[in-house]
C-alpha positions in Angstrom: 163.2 190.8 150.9 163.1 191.7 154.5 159.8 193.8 153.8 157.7 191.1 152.5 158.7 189.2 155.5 157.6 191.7 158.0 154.7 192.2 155.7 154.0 188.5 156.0 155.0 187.8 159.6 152.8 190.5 159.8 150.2 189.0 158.5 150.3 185.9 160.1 150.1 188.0 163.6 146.5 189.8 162.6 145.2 186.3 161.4 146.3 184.5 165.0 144.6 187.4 166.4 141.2 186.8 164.4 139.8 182.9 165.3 140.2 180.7 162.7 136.6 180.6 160.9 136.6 176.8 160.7 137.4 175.9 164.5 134.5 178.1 165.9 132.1 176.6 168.0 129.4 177.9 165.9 130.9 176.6 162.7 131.5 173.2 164.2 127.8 173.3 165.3 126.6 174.1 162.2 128.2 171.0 160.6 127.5 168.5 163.5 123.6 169.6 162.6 124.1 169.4 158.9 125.3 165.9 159.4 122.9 165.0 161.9 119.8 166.7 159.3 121.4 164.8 156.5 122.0 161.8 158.2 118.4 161.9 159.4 117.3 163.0 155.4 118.9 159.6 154.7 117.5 157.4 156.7 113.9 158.6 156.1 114.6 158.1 152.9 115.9 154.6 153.4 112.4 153.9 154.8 110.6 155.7 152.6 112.4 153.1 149.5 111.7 150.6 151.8 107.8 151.4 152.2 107.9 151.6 148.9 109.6 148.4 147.8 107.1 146.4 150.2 103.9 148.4 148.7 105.1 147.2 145.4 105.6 143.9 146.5 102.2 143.8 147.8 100.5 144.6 145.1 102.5 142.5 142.9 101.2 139.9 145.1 97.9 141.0 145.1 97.4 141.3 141.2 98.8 137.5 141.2 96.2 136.3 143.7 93.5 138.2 141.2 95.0 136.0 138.6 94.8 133.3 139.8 91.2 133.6 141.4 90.1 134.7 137.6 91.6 131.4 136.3 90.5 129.4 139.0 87.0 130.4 138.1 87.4 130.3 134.3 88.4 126.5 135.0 85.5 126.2 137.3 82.7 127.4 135.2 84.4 125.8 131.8 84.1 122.1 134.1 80.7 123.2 134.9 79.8 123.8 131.0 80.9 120.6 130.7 79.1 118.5 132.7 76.1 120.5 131.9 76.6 119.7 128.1 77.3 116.1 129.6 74.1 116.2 131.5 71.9 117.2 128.5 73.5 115.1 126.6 72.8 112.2 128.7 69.2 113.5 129.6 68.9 113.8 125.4 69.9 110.0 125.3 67.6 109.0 127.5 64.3 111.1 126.1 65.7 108.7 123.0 66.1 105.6 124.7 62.6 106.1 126.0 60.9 106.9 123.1 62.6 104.0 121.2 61.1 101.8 124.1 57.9 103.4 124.1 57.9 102.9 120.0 59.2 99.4 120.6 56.3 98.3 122.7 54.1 100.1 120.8 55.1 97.8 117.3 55.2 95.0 119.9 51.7 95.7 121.3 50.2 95.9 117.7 51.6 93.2 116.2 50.2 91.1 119.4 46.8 92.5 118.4 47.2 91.4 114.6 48.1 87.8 115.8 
């Protein structure tokens, strides 16, 4: 029993003579730059997702004003078929109306003549 504790005691004496690994200067360097680089990773990807998300919502935005401008004009030029179909069906009317008048006068004008 008393050998393993010298052997450990020992032991304990080389490794206090080495520096603990994990409370160098270097070591604590390196992981003060690993968090800064991954901290840094992180937030340009934060902004990246962000960038992203607003592109998106752009061109959801945008695809919604096409849509809108296309039905716009569909309604626009479906009100314009009508009132052209109105028009020639007024303009049709009135060739009738006219040539009913123009018939009219006629019968009217020859049966003055017979008289």
């Amino acid at each position: 029993m008393t050998s393993s504790v010298t052997s450990s005691s020992r032991k304990n004496q080389q490794v206090a003579c080495i520096p603990d690994a994990r409370g160098s200067d270097v070591v604590e360097e390196i992981q003060s730059q690993a968090t800064v680089q991954s901290a840094d990773a992180i937030w340009r990807l934060a902004i990246a997702k962000r960038c992203r998300l607003h592109k998106l919502i752009r061109q959801r935005f945008a695809l919604a004003l096409k849509i809108q401008q296309e039905d716009f004009a569909l309604f626009i030029s479906a009100d314009e078929a009508t009132v052209s179909s109105r028009n020639a069906k007024t303009s049709s009317r009135k060739k009738i109306q006219t040539q009913l008048m123009n018939q009219s006068q006629a019968t009217a004008a020859s049966s003055r003549e017979l008289i």
